[in-house]
N, C-alpha and C positions, 0 to 999 in steps of 0.2 A: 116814275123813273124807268131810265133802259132797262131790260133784262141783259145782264152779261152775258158775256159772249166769249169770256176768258174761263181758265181755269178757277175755279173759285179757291179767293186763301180757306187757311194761309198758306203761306210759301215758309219754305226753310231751305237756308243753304246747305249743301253737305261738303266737309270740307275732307280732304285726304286725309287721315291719320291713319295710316299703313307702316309708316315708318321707313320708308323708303326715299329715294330722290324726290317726289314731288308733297312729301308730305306740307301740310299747313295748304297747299292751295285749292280751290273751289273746283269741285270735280262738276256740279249738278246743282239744279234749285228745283226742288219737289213741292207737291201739294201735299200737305201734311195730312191731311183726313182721305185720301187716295191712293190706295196700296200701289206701290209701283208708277206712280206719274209722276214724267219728269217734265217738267216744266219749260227750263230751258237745261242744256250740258253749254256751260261758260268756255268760252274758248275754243276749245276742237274737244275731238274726245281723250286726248290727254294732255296734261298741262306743259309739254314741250311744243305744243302746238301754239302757244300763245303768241300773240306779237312780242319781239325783244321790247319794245320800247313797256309793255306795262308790267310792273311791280307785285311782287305777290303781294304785298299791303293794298294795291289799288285794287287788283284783281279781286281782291278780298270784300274790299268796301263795294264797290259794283254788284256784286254777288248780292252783299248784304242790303242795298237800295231796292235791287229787281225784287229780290225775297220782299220786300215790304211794302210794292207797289198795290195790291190787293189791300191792302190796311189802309192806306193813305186815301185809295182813290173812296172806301167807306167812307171814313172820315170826313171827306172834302164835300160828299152827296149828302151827309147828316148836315153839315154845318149850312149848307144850300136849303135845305127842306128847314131848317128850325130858324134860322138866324133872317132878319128883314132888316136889308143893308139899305135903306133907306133911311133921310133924314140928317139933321143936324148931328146927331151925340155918335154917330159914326163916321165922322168926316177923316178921319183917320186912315181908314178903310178904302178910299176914294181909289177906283181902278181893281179894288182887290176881287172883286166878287167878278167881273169880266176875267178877272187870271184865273178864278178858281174853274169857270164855266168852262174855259180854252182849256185847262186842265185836261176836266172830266170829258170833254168832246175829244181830246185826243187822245186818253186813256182808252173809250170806248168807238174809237175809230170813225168820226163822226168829221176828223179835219186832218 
């Protein structure tokens, strides 16, 4: 397997709870085992910077996918390294293992 080349998870979002105007929205998404590393800051550096057009609920959910892209992209390299999509009794599956490969190459900046 690649070695990453990302921050390694997990990630967590952190979300304003100050109690002021921008409370509830996504300030940052951190590595949680790395003191002070931010990941990405969503948006600008304060949530009046945002585009009108998105949603603190969207804002939120975005936040919350990027935070779990580290998990998933694991997930998708186990199911690659253990599962043999080969054969009749996975025809189900037919195109699935090319999505997940397209994935991880563009996960790991490979496309």
């Amino acid at each position: 397997m690649t070695q990453a080349k990302h921050t390694p998870g997990p990630w967590s979002v952190f979300i304003d709870d100050s109690g002021g105007q921008w409370t509830g929205w996504p300030l940052s998404i951190s590595a949680v085992n790395e003191t002070d590393k931010t990941v990405v800051r969503t948006g600008g550096q304060w949530p009046y910077e945002w585009d009108n057009a998105t949603s603190q609920r969207e804002a939120v959910a975005n936040a919350q996918l990027i935070a779990a892209a580290p998990d998933l992209l694991e997930v998708l390299k186990r199911i690659d390294s253990v599962m043999d999509f080969s054969g009749t009794q996975y025809s189900q599956f037919d195109g699935l293992q090319e999505q997940m490969l397209a994935a991880i190459a563009k996960a790991e900046g490979r496309s």
